[in-house]
C-alpha positions in Angstrom: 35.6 -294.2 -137.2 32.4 -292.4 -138.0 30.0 -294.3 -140.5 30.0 -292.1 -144.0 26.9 -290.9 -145.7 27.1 -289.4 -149.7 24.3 -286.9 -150.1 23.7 -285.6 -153.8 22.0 -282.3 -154.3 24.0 -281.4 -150.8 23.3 -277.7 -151.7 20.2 -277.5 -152.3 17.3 -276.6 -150.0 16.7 -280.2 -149.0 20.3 -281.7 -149.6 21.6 -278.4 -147.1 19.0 -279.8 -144.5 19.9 -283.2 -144.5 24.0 -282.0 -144.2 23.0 -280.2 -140.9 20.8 -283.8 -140.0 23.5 -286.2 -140.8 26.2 -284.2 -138.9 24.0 -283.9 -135.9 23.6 -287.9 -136.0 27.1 -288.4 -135.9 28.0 -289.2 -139.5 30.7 -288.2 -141.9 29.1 -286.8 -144.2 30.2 -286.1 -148.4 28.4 -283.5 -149.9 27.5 -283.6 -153.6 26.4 -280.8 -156.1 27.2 -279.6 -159.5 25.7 -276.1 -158.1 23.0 -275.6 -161.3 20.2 -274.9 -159.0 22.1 -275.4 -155.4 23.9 -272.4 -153.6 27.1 -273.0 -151.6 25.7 -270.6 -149.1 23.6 -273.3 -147.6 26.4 -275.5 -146.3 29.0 -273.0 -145.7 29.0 -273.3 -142.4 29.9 -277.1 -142.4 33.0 -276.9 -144.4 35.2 -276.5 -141.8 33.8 -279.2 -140.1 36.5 -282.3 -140.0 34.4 -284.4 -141.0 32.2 -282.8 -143.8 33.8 -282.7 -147.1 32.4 -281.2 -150.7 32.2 -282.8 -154.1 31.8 -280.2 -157.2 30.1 -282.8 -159.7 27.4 -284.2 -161.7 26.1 -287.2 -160.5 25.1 -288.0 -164.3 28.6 -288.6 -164.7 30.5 -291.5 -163.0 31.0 -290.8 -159.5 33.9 -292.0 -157.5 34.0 -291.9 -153.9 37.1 -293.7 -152.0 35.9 -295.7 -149.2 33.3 -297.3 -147.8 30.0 -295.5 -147.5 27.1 -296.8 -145.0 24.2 -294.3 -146.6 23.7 -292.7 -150.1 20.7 -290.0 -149.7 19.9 -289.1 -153.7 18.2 -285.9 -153.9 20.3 -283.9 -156.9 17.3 -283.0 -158.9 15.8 -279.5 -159.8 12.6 -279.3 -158.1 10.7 -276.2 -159.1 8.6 -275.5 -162.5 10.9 -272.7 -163.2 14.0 -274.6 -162.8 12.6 -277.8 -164.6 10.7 -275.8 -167.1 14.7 -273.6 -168.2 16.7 -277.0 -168.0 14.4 -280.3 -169.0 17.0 -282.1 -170.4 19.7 -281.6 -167.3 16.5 -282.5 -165.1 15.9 -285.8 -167.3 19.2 -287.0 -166.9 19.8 -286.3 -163.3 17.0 -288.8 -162.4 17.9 -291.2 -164.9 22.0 -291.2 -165.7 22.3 -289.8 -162.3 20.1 -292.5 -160.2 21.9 -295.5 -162.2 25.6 -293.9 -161.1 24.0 -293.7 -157.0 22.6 -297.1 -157.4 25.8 -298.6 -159.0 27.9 -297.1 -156.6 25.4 -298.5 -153.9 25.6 -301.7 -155.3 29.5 -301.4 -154.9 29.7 -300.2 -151.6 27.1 -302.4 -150.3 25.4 -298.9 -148.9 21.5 -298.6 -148.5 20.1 -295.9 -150.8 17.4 -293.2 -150.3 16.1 -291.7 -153.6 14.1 -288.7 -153.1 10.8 -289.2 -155.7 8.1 -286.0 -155.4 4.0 -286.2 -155.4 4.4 -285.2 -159.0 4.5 -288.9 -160.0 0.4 -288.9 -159.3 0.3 -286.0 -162.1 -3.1 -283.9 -161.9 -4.4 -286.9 -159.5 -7.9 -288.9 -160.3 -7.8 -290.1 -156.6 -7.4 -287.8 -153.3 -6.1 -287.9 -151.4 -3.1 -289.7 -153.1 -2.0 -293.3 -151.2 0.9 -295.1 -152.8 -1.1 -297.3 -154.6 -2.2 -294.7 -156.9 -0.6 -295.0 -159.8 -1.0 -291.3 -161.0 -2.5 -289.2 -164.0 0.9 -288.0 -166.2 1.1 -285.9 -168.8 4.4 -288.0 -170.6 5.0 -284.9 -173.7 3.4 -281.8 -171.5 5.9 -279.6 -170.0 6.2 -281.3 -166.6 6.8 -284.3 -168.3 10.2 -283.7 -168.3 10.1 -283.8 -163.9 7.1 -286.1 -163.3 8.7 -288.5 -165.7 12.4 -288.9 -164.8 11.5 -289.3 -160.8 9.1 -291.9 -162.3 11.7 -293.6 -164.1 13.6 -293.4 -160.7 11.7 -295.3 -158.9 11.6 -297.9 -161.3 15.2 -298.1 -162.0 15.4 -298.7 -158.1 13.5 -301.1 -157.9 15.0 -303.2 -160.7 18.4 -302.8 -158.3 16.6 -304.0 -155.4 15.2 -306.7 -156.9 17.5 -308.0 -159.6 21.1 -306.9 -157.2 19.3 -307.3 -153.9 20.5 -302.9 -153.3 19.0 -301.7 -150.0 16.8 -299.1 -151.4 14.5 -296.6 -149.8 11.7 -294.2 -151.8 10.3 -291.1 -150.8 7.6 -289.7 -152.1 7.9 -285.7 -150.9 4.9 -283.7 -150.8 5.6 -279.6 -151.0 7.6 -278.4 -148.5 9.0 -275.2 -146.9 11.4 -273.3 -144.4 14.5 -271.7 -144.6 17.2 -271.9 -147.4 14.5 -272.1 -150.0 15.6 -269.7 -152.7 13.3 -266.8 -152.5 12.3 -267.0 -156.6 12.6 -270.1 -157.7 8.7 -270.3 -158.6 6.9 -271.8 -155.9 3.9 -270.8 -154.0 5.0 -270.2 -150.9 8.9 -268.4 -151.5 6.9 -266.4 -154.5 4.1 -265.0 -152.7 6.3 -264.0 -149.6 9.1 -262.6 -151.8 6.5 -260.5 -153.6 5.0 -259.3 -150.5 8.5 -258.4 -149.7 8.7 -256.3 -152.5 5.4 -254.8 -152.6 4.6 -256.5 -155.4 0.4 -257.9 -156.0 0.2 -261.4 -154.9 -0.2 -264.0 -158.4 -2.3 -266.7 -158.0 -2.5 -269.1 -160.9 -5.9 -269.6 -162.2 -9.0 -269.0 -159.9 -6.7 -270.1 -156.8 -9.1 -273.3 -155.9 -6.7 -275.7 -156.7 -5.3 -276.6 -153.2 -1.8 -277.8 -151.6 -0.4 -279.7 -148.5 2.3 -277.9 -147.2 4.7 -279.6 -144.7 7.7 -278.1 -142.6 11.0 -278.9 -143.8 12.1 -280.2 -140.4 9.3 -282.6 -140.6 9.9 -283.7 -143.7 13.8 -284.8 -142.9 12.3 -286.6 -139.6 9.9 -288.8 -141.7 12.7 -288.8 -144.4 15.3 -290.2 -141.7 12.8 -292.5 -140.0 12.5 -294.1 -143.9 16.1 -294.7 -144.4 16.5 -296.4 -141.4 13.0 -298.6 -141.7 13.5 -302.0 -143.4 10.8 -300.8 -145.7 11.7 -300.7 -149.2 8.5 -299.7 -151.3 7.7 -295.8 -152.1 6.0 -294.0 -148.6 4.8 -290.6 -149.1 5.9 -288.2 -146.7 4.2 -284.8 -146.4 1.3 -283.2 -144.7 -1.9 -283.9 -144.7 -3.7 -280.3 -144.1 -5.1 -279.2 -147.3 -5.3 -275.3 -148.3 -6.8 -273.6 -151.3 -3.7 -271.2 -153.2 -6.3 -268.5 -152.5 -6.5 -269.2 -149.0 -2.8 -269.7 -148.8 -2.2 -266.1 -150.6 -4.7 -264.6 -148.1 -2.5 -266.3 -144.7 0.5 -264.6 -146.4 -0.8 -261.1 -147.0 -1.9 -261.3 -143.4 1.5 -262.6 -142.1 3.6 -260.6 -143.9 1.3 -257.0 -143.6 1.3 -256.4 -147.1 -1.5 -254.3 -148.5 -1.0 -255.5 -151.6 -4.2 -257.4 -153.9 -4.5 -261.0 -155.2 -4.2 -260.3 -158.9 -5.0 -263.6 -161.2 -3.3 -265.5 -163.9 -4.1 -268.6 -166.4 -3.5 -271.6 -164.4 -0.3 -273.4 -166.2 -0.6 -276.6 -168.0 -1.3 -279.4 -166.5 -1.5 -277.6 -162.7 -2.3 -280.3 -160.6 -5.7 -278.8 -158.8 -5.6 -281.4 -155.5 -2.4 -282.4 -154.3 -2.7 -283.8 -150.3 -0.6 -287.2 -149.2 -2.4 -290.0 -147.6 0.1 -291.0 -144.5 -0.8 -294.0 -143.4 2.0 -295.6 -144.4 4.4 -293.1 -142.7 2.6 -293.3 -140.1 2.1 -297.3 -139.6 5.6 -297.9 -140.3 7.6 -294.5 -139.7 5.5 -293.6 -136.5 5.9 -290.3 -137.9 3.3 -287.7 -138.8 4.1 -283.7 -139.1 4.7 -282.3 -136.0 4.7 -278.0 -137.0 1.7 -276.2 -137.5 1.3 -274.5 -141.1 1.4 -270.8 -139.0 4.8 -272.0 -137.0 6.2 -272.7 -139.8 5.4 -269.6 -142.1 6.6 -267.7 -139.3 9.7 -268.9 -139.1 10.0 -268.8 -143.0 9.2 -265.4 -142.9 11.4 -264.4 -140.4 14.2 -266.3 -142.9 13.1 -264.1 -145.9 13.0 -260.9 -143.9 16.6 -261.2 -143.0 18.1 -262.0 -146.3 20.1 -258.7 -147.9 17.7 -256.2 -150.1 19.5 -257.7 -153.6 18.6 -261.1 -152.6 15.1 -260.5 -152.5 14.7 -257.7 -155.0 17.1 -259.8 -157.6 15.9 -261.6 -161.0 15.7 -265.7 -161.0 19.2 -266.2 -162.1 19.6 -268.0 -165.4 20.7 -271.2 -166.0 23.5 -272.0 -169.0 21.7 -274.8 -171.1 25.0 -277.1 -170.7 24.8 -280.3 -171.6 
């Protein structure tokens, strides 16, 4: 009988990605999403897999899985500024009501848990680049607050259930990442200024485009993710990589992958931007063995190609809109 894995977010760019990892390992894997920011589309092609099943729920509700589980991978969490930035309350209580339901029903099943956390707990960092130890630079009432805030509370809410329950727990700290089955506008750098080259739109760079990023391929990141859950490490461990760009520079290795003649046109940085973001990964690498394996230029090539296949209303449509449930 195959060992069962319960992945929240399932739908989502990085929940899709670990579906398509598990099933490769061998594991039955339950998929959960209450589809706010997911798409269906990403996993569609593992539903009629035997042993792939799909949950339509809210893991800030109870959640009730029959069975035993071996693995509970948490990443249900909008993860863009202009998904966080439409829903803040939804993204509050995924991290919070929604991390105590995973780590109750880990406690239950006796399962080890992965919570995905983000480099957005180290804010607008003091220290770079950013190890573990940092404790971060958070603006708790600015806009972001609402993300950078709940994954904080995340973390410590698993630890309290490691050490007051004794839950197997596992944190991941996820630096920005890329590849295909990100949604073309959902705000970030890299799908926004490919989608706009796309549509022949000017490039937008936020502020004078010196603030700089670390931008790692998704396929990397679920390695060093995978490697995590099965370490017998249980304190947070970035995983991300460690080549640093400027935005400008990024814009520029667009326009010239994509072709566009378009310009870089700029706009006021948002508040509380962070202006360095790059992961220190000694950790991952001491105790993972793992360090990014695809170059920033393999990578965007593949992501392009992605892009460029998508159907013209996919990549010429409007950010959807979210209801404001809840």
């Amino acid at each position: 009988m195959k060992e069962r894995v319960l992945i929240t977010g399932a739908a989502g760019f990085l929940g899709s990605h670990l579906c398509d990892r598990f099933i490769k390992e061998g594991y039955a894997v339950i998929a959960m999403d209450n589809l706010i920011t997911g798409d269906m589309r990403n996993i569609e092609h593992l539903m009629p897999l035997p042993h792939f099943e799909f949950y339509h729920h809210d893991v800030s509700k109870y959640i009730h899985i029959p069975g035993e589980l071996k693995y509970i991978m948490h990443f249900a969490s909008p993860a863009s500024p202009i998904d966080y930035l439409k829903i803040p309350i939804q993204t509050l209580k995924v991290s919070s009501l929604g991390t105590h339901n995973v780590l109750g029903l880990a406690r239950a099943k006796k399962a080890r848990v992965l919570v995905a956390s983000t480099s957005e707990v180290y804010g607008d960092p003091n220290v770079h680049p950013q190890p573990e130890e940092y404790w971060g630079n958070v603006n708790t009432v600015g806009p972001r607050g609402c993300y950078d805030e709940a994954k904080r509370f995340m973390e410590a809410i698993t630890m309290a259930y490691n050490n007051v329950h004794g839950v197997e727990t596992r944190i991941v700290r996820i630096f920005n990442t890329y590849g295909p089955k990100m949604r073309l506008n959902d705000g970030r750098a890299l799908p926004a200024f490919i989608g706009q080259a796309l549509r022949g739109e000017d490039i937008t760079v936020f502020g004078d485009g010196s603030q700089t990023r670390s931008f790692c391929y998704v396929d990397d990141l679920v390695e060093g993710i995978y490697r995590l859950l099965k370490s017998d490490y249980h304190m947070p461990v970035n995983v991300g990589n460690p080549v640093e760009i400027t935005i400008k520079d990024f814009a520029e290795e667009v326009i010239k992958l994509t072709g566009t003649t378009q310009k870089i046109i700029y706009k006021e940085l948002p508040k509380d931007d962070p202006k360095q973001r790059r992961p220190d990964i000694t950790k991952a690498k001491e105790i993972l063995g793992w360090e990014p394996k695809v170059s920033r230029a393999e990578g965007l090539k593949i992501t392009f190609d992605y892009f460029k296949s998508l159907p013209q209303e996919e990549i010429f449509k409007d950010h959807k809109e979210f209801a404001n449930k809840n």
